[in-house]
C-alpha positions in Angstrom: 9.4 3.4 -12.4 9.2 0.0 -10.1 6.8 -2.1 -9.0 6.5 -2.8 -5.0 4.0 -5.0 -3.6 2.8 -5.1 -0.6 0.9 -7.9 2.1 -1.7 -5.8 3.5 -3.2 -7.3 7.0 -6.3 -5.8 8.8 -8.5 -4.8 6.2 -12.3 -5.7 6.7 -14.4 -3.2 3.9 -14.1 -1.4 1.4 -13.7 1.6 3.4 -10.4 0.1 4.6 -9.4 -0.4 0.8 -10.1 3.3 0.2 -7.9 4.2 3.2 -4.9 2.1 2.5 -5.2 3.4 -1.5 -5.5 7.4 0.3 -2.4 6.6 2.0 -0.4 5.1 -0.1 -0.6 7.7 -3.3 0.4 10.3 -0.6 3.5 9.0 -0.4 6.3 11.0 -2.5 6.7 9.2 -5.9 4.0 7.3 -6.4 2.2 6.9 -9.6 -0.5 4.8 -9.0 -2.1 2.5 -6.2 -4.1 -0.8 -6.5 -5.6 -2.1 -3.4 -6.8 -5.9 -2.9 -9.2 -6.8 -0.1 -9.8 -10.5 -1.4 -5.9 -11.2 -1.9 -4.9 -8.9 0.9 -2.2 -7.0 -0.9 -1.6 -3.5 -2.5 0.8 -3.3 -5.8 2.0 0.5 -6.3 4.1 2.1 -9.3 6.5 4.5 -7.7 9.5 6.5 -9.3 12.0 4.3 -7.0 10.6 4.3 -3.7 11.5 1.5 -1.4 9.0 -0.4 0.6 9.6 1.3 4.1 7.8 4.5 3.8 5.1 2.9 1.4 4.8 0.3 4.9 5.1 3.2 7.0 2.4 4.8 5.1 -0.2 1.5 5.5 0.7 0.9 9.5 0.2 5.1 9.8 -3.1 4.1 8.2 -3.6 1.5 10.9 -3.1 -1.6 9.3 -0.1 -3.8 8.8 1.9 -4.6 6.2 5.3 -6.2 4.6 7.0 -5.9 1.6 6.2 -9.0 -0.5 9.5 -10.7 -2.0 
C-alpha cells in the first residue's frame, strides 16, 4: 500500500469535499480517501496507484489538482 497526496484547487464547501472523496475511492485500488478543504489537499492509500488517474479522477470531478512531492 502507498501513500499519494494530492494539491486539491477549487474547492469552496463541503459538498465539493464529498465530491472529490466520491471520486477519488472510485478509482481502482484505492483503500481509503481523506479530503482537506482548510489545507486544500486529499491524502489517499492505494494498492500502488500513481498519481495520474487519482488527478484524472479530481479534474473529471471538476477541480484541479497535482501530485504533491
Amino acid at each position: 500500500m502507498k501513500t499519494v497526496k494530492l494539491s486539491v484547487e477549487g474547492m469552496h464547501c463541503e459538498g465539493c469535499v464529498s465530491r472529490v472523496e466520491k471520486a477519488l475511492s472510485e478509482v481502482e485500488g484505492v483503500r481509503s480517501v481523506e479530503v482537506s478543504l482548510e489545507r486544500e489537499e486529499a491524502t489517499v492509500e492505494a494498492d500502488d496507484v500513481s498519481g495520474a488517474p487519482l488527478v484524472r479522477a479530481v479534474e473529471e470531478a471538476g477541480y484541479e489538482a497535482s501530485v504533491k512531492v
